[in-house]
N, C-alpha and C positions, 0 to 999 in steps of 0.2 A: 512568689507564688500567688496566683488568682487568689481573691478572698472567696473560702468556699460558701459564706453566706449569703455573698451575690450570685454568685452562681446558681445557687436553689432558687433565689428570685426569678434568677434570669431562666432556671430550668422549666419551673411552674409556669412561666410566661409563654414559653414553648410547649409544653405539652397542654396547657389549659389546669385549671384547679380541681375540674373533674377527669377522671383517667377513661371515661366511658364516651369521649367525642370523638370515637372514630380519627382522633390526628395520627394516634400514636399506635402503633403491634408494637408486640413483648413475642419476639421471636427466641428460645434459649436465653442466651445471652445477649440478643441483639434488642436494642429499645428501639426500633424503627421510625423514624419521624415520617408521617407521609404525607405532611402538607409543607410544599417550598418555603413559603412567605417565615415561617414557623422553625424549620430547618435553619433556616440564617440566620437565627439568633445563637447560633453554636458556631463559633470560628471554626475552619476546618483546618486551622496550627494555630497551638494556643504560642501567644509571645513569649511565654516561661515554662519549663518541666514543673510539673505538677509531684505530689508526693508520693514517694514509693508503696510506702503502706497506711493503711489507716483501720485502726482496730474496733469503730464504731460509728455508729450513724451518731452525728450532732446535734442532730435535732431530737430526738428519741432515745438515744444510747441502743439501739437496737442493732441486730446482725445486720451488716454489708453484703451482695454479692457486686463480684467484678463483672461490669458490663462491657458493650461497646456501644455507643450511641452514632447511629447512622442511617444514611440514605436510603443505602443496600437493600434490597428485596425482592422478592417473586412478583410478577405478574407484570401489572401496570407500575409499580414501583419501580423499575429499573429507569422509566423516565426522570422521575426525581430523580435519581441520582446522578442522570448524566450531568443533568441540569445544574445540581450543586452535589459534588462527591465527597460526602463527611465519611468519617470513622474514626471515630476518637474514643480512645479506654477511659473509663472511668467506674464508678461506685452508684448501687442504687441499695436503698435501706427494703430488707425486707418486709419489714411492716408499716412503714411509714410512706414510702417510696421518695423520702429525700434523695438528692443524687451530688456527685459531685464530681467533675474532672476538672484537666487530666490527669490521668494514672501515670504515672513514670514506669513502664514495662522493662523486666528486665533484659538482658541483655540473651539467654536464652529462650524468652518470649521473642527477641526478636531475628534473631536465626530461627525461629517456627516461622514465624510470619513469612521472613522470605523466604524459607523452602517451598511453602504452601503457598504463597504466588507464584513462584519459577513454574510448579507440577500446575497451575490453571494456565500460564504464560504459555507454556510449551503445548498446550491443547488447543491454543486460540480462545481460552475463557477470560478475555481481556481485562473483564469489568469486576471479576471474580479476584483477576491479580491486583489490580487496584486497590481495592476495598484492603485487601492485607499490606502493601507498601502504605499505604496511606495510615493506619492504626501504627504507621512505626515512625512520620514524619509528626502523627497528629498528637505521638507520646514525647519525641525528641525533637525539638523547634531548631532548626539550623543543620541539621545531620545531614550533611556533602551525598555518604552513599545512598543516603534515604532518595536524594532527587535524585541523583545516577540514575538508581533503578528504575525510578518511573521514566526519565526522557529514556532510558532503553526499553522501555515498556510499548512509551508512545511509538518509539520508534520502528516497534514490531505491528504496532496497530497499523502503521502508517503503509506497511510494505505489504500487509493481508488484508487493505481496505482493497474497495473496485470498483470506487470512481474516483476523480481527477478532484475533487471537492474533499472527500473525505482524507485522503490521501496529502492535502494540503492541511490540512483542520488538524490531524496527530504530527507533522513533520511540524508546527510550528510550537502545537504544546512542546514537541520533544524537544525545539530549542530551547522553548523556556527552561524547562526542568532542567536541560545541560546546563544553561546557566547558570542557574541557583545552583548547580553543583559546583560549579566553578566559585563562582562566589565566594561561597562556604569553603574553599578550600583554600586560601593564601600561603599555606608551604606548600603547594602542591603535592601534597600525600596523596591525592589520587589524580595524576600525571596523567593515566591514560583516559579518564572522561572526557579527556579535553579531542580525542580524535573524534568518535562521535558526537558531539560536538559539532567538529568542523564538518562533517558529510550531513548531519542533518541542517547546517547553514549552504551546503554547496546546493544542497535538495530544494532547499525554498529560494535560491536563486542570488546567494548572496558568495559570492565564490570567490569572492575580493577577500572580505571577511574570514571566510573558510583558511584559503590561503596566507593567512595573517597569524591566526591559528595555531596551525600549522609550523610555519616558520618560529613561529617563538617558543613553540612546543620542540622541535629538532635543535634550536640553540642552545638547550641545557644539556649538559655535558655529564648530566650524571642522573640523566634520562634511561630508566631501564631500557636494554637491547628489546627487548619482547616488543616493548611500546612504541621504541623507537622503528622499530619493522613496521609495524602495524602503518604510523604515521606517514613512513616514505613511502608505502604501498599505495596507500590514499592521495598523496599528495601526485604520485606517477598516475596515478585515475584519473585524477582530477582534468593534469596536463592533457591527456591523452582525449580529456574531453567525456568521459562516461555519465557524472551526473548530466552534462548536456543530454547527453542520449537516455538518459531513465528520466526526463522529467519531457523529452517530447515523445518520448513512448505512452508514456502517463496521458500526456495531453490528448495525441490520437487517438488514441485507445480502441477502440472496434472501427473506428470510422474509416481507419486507414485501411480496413478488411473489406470496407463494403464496396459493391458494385459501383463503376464509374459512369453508370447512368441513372442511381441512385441519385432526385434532387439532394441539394446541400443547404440546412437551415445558414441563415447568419452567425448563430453561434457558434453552429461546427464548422462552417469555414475559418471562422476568426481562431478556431483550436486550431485547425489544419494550419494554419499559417504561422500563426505562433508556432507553433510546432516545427516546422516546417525552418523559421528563424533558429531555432537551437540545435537541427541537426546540419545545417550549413554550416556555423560555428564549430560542433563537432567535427563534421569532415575536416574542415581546415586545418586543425589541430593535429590530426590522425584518419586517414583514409582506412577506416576498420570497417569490414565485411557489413557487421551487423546496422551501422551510422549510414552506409549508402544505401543498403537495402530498403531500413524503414522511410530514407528521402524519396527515394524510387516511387515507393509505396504512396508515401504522402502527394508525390509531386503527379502521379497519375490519378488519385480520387481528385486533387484540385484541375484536375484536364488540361494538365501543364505535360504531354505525351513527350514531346522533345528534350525537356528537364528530366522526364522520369526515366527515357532510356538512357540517357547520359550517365546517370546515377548509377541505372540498374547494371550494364555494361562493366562499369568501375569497379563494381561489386563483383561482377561476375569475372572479373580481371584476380580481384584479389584474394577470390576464393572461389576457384573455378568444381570443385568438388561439393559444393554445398545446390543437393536438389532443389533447395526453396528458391533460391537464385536463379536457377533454370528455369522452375517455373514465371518469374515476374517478369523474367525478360523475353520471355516468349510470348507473356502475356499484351506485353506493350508491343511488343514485336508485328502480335495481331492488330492491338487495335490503331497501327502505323500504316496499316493494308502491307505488311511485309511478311508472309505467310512463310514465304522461301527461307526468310533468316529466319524463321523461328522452329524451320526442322530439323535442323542438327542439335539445338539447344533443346527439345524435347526429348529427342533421341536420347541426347547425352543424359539428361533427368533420368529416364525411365532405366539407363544404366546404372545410374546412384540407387536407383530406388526402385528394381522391378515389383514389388507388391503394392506400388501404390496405386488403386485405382484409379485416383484423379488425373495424376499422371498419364496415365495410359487414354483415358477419355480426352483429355487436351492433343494427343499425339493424336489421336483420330481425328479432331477437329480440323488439324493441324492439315494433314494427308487429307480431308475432305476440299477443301479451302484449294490444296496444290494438284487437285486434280487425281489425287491416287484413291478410287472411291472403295475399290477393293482391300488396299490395307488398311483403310479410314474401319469398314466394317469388321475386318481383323482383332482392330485396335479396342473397338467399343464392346464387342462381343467378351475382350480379355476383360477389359477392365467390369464389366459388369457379371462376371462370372466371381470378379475381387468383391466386390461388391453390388449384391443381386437388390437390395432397397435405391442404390442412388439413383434419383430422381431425375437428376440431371443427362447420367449415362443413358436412362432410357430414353430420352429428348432427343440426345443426338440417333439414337440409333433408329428412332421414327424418321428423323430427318434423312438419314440418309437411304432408308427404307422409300421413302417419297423421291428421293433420287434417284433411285436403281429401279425405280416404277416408272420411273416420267410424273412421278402427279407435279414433279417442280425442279426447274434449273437448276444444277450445284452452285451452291454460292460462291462466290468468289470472295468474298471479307466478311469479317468476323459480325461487322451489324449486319450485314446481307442476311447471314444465316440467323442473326435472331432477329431479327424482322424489325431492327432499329436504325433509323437517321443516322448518319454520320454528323 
């Protein structure tokens, strides 16, 4: 066990020898450190459990309460924490303010702890679940489930972040954390962290690894069925090529939504492309609906239009019932100058989908383009009766207003009509 003598040195060093420097709040129970520099002089897992009770301050013989010393806080404080995330139980003297950890929590304290993460976990209060797994790793040094819970933790940060950055930054802490669960666990008494595990390594692009995993994970023979389900399910995902497709979903992310006359920085080409490299891999693996669409996608924001109907087509082959598909191939369709093929694939759309106004405003566009200027204003009329604010529906139906006026030719292709270059 820590010698608690040093520890008060080392705590007085950390708070300062007077309590009135603004380092530290006395929140309840929480001793708030709130200077970094200051904060890392408290490991955030001691090398040894600390003692379960202690019936007196040693310095004074005065009454203890059970504290938590930490990061955690309101306001600006939540920065410190991310920065360096402590919470460790320990003892502070009520009249002296000697202190000492860690507390060895017991085993009831620590089913609170993880109830009362899970109920901030399941809200999305990330940082709130943390602070309680962490007071249960920061009381038990080596505890397998302690890490679990946090790479499952990270792993829920990782899938409710929303950008490509942040989304890497928790998929790597959660490998860690799997790790150290593994580690910590050499009979493998917890068999199943090892799947998680493998998906948050297939995540960060190490699928070698994953499927290694995997495999040594399915050669134990006395592998729970439950576990073992789980594992084959992931390991057929994998085949099938899926983290390929969540990590160049991830990568394009809005980019692949935006207009294809939208310039393209250097950065978001080098995503579209990267991007672009891992669902080609996916298709090859498995031609699944959603793996060609988002290529389509990608492969028409990079003005690669012969790539993108290739794809879109594919798609539209292997899930000809899916309106979203109708739409992108009609979309490419137009900007192919091939207005003709793209009216029965509208048509068909606004089948799947008659309330959708977008739908219906593309059908117009569609019938404007093929010379039908009568159901062209049919079409815009419905659709913006679906929707009376879009912005767009009212565009077209100026336009086609300036048609049926003479103030201007009907276009004939889709940059005709918006007054853009080929």
């Amino acid at each position: 066990m820590p010698s608690l003598t040093s520890l008060w040195y080392r705590v007085l060093a950390a708070l300062g020898v007077h309590r009135s420097t603004g380092d530290v709040a006395f929140e309840e129970d929480r001793v708030i450190l709130r200077d970094l520099e200051r904060a890392k002089v408290f490991p955030q897992e001691p090398r040894e459990p600390g003692r379960r009770e202690m019936a007196a301050c040693e310095r004074c013989d005065g009454p203890l309460r059970k504290v938590v010393f930490t990061t955690a806080g309101g306001g600006d404080q939540v920065e410190i924490w991310r920065r360096y995330p402590l919470a460790v139980d320990g003892w502070m003297c009520r009249r002296c303010g000697w202190s000492a950890m860690p507390r060895f929590i017991s085993a009831e304290e620590s089913v609170e702890y993880g109830r009362v993460a899970a109920e901030h976990a399941s809200t999305g209060q990330f940082d709130d679940a943390e602070f309680w797994l962490r007071r249960i790793i920061g009381s038990w040094p080596g505890y397998a489930p302690g890490y679990a819970d946090l790479g499952q933790l990270s792993s829920a940060r990782a899938e409710a972040a929303t950008g490509p950055e942040a989304k890497a930054r928790h998929r790597s802490e959660a490998e860690g954390w799997l790790r150290r669960a593994v580690d910590a666990d050499p009979d493998r008494r917890l068999a199943g962290v090892r799947v998680p595990l493998a998906r948050a390594l297939a995540l960060t692009g190490k699928e070698r690894e994953a499927f290694e995993v995997l495999d040594g994970l399915l050669g134990d023979p006395a592998l729970p069925a439950s576990v073992r389900a789980e594992a084959e399910a992931l390991a057929a995902d994998l085949r099938d090529g899926r983290a390929l497709f969540t990590r160049a979903a991830e990568m394009s992310g809005h980019l692949a939504l935006e207009p294809r006359s939208k310039p393209l920085a250097a950065a978001d080409r080098d995503a579209l492309e990267r991007a672009r490299a891992l669902l080609r891999q996916a298709a090859e693996r498995k031609g699944a609906f959603a793996n060609l669409w988002l290529l389509g996608k990608v492969e028409m924001r990079l003005g690669e239009l012969d790539a993108a109907l290739a794809a879109l087509q594919h798609a539209h082959a292997i899930d000809p019932e899916q309106a979203d598909g109708c739409r992108e191939l009609g979309a490419v369709y137009l900007e192919l100058d091939r207005a003709r093929d793209a009216l029965p694939i509208a048509r068909r759309a606004i089948e799947l989908r008659p309330e959708d106004a977008g739908l219906r405003c593309n059908l117009a566009v569609i019938l404007l383009l093929t010379g039908d200027v009568e159901g062209a204003l049919a079409e815009a009329n419905a659709a913006l009766s679906l929707d009376p604010t879009d912005a767009i529906t009212r565009g077209v139906l100026e336009l086609i207003d300036d048609v049926v006026t003479g103030r201007r030719q009907r276009p004939r292709s889709l940059a005709e009509a918006e007054g853009r270059k080929r």
